[in-house]
C-alpha positions, 0 to 999 in steps of 0.5 A, a space after each residue: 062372339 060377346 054377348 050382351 045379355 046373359 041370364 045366367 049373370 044377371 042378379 050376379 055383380 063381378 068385380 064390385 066389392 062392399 060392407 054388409 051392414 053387419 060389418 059396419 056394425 062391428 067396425 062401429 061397435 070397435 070404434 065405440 069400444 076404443 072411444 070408450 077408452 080413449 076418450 076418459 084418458 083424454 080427458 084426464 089428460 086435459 084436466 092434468 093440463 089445466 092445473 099444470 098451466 094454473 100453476 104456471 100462471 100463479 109462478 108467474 103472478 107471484 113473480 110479478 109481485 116480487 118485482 112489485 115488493 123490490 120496488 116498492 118495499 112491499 106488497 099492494 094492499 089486497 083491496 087492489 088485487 092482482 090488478 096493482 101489477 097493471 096500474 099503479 095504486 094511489 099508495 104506490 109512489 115508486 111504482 114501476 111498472 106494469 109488472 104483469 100486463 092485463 093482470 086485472 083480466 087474467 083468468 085461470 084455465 077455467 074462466 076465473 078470476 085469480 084471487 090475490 090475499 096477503 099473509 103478513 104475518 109470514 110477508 108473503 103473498 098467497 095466490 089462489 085459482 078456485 080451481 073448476 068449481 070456481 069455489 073455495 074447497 073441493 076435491 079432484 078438478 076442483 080443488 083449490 090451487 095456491 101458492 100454499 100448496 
């Protein structure tokens, strides 16, 4: 005979599991706790990124003004910048490029334009990301990243 109605079991629940809250506590105390020590190191990580694609890009920056030097005999005038690359200065009669598309455009991974200076007592151009700061100087992150250095 099935009964449908036990008293005996009626505050009692078979067959259903769950979390008290104290145990969702500690699993979100633990998820914290790793975070804590995850997310630092990520961020390291993408910093580290940051200035090795900076660097990338300031090679390439430097490469495409070799070209520029072999064409033209020299180096453009640092009244031009970076974009002499993509357009042809008035002084430039054996331009021919462009040697870096958009250069005018490019930014470093921080959002900043990409400074071009010219050091003519070593005939050598001197490229330059300001770094996270976007300001001459600084330390760590923002330190300044340069074909000197």
């Amino acid at each position: 005979m099935i009964r449908k109605h036990d008293r005996r079991f009626a505050g009692h629940r078979h067959g259903q599991a769950g979390f008290t809250m104290v145990e969702l506590l500690v699993v979100l105390a633990i998820i914290g706790l790793i975070a804590s020590i995850a997310v630092p190191q990520v961020l390291q990580y993408l910093e580290r990124a940051r200035e090795d694609t900076a660097r990338v890009q300031i090679g390439n920056i430097q490469s495409a003004f070799e070209l520029y030097y072999i064409d033209n005999l020299g180096y453009p005038d640092p009244e031009y910048g970076i974009s002499a690359l993509a357009t042809a200065p008035p002084d430039a009669t054996r331009w021919n490029g462009p040697y870096l598309k958009n250069a005018d455009k490019l930014l470093d991974p921080w959002g900043n334009l990409y400074t071009y200076a010219l050091d003519e007592k070593n005939n050598q151009v001197i490229i330059t990301s300001l770094g996270s700061d976007g300001r001459v100087g600084g330390e760590g992150s923002a330190m300044d990243i340069s074909t000197e250095n």
